[in-house]
C-alpha positions in Angstrom: -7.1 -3.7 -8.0 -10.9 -3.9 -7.3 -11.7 -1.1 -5.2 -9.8 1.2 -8.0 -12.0 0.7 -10.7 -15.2 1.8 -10.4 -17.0 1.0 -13.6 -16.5 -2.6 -12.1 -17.9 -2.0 -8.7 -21.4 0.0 -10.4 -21.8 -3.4 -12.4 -22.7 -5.6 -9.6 -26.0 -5.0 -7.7 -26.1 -3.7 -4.2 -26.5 -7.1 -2.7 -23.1 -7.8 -3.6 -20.5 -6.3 -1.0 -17.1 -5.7 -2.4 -14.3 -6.7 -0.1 -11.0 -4.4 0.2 -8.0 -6.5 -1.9 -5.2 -7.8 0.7 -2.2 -9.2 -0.3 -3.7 -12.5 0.5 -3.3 -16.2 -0.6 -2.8 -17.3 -4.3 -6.5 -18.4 -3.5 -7.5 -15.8 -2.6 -6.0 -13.7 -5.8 -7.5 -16.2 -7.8 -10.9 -15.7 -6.1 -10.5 -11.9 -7.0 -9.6 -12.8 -10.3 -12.3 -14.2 -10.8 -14.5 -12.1 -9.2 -13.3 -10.0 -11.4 -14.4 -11.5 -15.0 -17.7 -12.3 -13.4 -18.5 -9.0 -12.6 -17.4 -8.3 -16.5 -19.9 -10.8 -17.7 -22.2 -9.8 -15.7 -22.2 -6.0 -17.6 -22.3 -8.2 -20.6 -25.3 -9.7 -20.2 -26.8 -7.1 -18.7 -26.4 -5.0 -21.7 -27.6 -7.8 -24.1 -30.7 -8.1 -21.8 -30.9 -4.5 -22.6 -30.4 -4.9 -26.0 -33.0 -7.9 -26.2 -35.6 -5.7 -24.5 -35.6 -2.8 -27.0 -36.4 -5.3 -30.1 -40.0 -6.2 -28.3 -41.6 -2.9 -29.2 -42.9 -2.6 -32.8 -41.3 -6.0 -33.6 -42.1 -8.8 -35.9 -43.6 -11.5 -33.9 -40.4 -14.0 -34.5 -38.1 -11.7 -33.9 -39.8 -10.5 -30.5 -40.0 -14.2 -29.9 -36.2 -14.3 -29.9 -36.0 -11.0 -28.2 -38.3 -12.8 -25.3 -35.8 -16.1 -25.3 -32.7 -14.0 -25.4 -34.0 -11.7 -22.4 -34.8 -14.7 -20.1 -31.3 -16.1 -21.0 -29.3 -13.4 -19.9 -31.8 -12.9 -16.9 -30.3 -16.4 -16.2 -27.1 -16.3 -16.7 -27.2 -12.7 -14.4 -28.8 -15.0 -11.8 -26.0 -17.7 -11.8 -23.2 -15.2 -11.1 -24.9 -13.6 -8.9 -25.0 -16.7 -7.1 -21.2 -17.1 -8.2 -20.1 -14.1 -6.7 -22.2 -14.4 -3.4 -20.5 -18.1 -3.1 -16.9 -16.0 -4.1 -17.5 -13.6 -1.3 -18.8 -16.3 1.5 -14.9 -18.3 0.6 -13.6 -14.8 0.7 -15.3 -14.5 4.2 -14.5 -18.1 5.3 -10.4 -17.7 4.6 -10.3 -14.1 6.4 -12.2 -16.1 9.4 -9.7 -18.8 8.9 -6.7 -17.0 9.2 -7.7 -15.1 12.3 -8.9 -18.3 14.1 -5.1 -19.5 12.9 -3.7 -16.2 14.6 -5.6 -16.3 17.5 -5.0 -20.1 18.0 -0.8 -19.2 17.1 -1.4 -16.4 20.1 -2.9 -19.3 22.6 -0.2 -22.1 22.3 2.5 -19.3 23.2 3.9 -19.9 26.7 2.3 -18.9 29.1 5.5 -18.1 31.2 7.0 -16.0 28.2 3.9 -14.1 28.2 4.4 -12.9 32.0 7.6 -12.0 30.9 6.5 -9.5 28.2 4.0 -8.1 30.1 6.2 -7.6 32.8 9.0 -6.3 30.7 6.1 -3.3 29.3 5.3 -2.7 32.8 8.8 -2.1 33.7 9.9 -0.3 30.9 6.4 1.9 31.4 7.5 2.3 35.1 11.0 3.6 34.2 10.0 6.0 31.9 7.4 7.9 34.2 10.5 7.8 37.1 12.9 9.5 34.0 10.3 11.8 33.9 9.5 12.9 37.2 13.2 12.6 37.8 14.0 15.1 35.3 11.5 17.4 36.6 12.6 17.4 39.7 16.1 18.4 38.7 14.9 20.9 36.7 13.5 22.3 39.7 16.6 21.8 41.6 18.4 23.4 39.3 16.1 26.2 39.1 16.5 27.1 43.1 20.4 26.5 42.7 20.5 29.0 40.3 18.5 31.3 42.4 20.6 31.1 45.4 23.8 31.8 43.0 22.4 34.9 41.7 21.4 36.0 45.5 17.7 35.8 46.0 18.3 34.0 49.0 16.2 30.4 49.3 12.8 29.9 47.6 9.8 31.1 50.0 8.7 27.1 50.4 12.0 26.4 51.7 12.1 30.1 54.0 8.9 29.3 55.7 9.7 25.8 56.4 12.7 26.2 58.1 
């Protein structure tokens, strides 16, 4: 969406931070929508303003009169979605903030009781996995003297000099 075209993203000035698209509310959407078009218009008057400013050299002095009006309107209307899009981005910022209040306020009504129950059932399934795993090594090394002793070499030395 956005972030994919960058012609769009060079039009806006660096005061204007461009948020990564989620699959967010129809609000949202909207919001980027219209974030969008401005940033469109925004090219658009920034290339009349362009425009406006090469007809004041070697001019007629009504038509650089015009040139000079038609300048400070699109230096205006540049100004007001500027504004636009910083009040865009603040929303933008203010539903994100929303929703992970919402989140974090879904996470704090949860029972406490079921809570101490998940934990305790990560802890224990944590706990059986690193006794599976010493388990299995210790078979392995088992298995490794039991095979020794088949074959004849007699008892490992640990064992010999214990004994």
């Amino acid at each position: 969406m956005l972030e994919e075209d960058p012609q769009v993203i060079e039009a806006l000035p660096e005061v204007i931070e461009v948020k990564a698209v989620g699959g967010g509310s129809d609000l949202e959407t909207l919001l980027f929508e219209f974030t969008t078009e401005m940033r469109a218009q925004f090219d658009l008057f920034r290339r009349l303003r362009a425009g406006a400013e090469s007809l004041l050299d070697g001019a007629d002095e009504g038509l650089a009169k015009q040139a000079r009006a038609d300048i400070k309107a699109a230096t205006d209307a540049i100004a007001l979605i500027v504004r636009t899009l910083e009040k865009i981005d603040a929303l933008l910022r203010q539903l994100e903030r929303d929703r992970l209040d919402a989140e974090e306020r879904l996470l704090e009504a949860r029972d406490p009781e079921v809570l101490r129950g998940e934990v305790e059932a990560l802890i224990a399934a944590r706990v059986e996995q690193a006794v599976a795993e010493r388990l299995d090594a210790a078979v392995a090394v088992r298995l490794a003297e039991v095979a020794g002793l088949a074959e004849g070499r007699g008892p490992p030395l640990a064992c010999a000099e214990g004994a």
